[in-house]
C-alpha positions in Angstrom: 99.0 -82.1 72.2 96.9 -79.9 70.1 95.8 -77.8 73.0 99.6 -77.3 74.6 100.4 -76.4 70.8 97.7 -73.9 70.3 98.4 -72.1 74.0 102.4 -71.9 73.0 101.4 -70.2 69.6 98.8 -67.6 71.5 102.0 -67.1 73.8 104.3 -66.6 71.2 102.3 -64.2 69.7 102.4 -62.3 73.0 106.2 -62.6 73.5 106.2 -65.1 76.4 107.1 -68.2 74.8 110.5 -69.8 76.2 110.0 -67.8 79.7 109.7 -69.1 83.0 106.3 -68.6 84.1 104.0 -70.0 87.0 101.0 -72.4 85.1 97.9 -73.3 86.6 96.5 -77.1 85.8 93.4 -78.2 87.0 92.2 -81.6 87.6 88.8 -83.3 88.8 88.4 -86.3 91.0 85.2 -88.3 91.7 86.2 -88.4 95.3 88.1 -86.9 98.2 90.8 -89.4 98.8 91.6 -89.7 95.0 92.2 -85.7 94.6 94.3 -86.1 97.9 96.8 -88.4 96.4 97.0 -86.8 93.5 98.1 -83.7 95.5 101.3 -86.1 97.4 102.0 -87.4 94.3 101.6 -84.1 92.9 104.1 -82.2 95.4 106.8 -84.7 95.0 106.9 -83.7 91.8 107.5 -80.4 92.6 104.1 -78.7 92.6 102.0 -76.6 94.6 98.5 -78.0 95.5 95.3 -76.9 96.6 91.8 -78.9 96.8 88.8 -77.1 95.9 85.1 -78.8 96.3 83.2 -77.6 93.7 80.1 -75.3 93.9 76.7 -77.4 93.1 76.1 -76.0 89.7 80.1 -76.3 88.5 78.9 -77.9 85.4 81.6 -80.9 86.2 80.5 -84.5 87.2 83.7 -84.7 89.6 82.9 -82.9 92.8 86.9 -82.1 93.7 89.1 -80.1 91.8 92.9 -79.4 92.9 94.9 -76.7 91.1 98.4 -77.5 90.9 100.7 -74.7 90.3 105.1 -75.3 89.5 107.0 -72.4 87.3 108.3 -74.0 84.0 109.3 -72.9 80.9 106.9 -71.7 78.4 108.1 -74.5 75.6 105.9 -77.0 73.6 107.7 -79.9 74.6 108.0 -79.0 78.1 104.8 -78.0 78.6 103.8 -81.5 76.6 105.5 -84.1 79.3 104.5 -81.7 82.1 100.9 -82.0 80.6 100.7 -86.0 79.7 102.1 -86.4 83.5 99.8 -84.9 85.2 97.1 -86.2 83.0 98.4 -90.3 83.3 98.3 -89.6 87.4 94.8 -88.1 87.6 93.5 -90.5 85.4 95.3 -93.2 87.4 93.6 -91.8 91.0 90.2 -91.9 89.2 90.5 -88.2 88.3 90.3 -86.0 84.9 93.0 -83.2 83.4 90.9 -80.0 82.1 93.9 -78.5 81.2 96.6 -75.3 82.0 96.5 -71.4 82.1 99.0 -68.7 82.9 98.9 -68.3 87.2 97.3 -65.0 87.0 99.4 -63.5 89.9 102.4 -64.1 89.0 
């Protein structure tokens, strides 16, 4: 919670907070099939997927990463259940949550 809180602040300070906006989350599995239905459960709810193996010196311990992308809106609580979701189901496929970012392009 302390994370989301301190990214809404950052964006309220730039004027973005309460917008719809495209946000990144990345999460790590320890194997291939894990990170692949995290990506169906993933989609059902709505988001975009993509596995990524990581490079040999990625300084993570879990060799696949997926980036999940879905536009919400920019608001602590939102951004909280969206958050604790995604967390809960990687954890639940033997994965990790790192956390969310802006989608650069959009």
């Amino acid at each position: 919670w302390i994370y989301d809180r301190d990214q809404i602040l950052a964006l309220r300070e730039e004027g973005l907070e309460g917008e719809r906006r495209v946000v990144e989350h990345l999460c790590y599995f320890s194997s291939e099939s894990g990170a692949r239905n995290f990506v169906t459960q993933a989609e059902q709810r709505g988001f975009a997927c993509e596995i990524i193996r990581a490079e040999p010196d990625d300084p993570h311990d879990l060799p696949w990463m997926v980036r999940a992308t879905r536009r919400d809106e920019l608001e602590l609580g939102e951004l909280h259940v969206v958050t604790m979701t995604l967390l809960e189901l990687a954890d639940k496929l033997g994965g990790g949550y790192e956390g969310w970012a802006l989608d650069e392009e959009d």
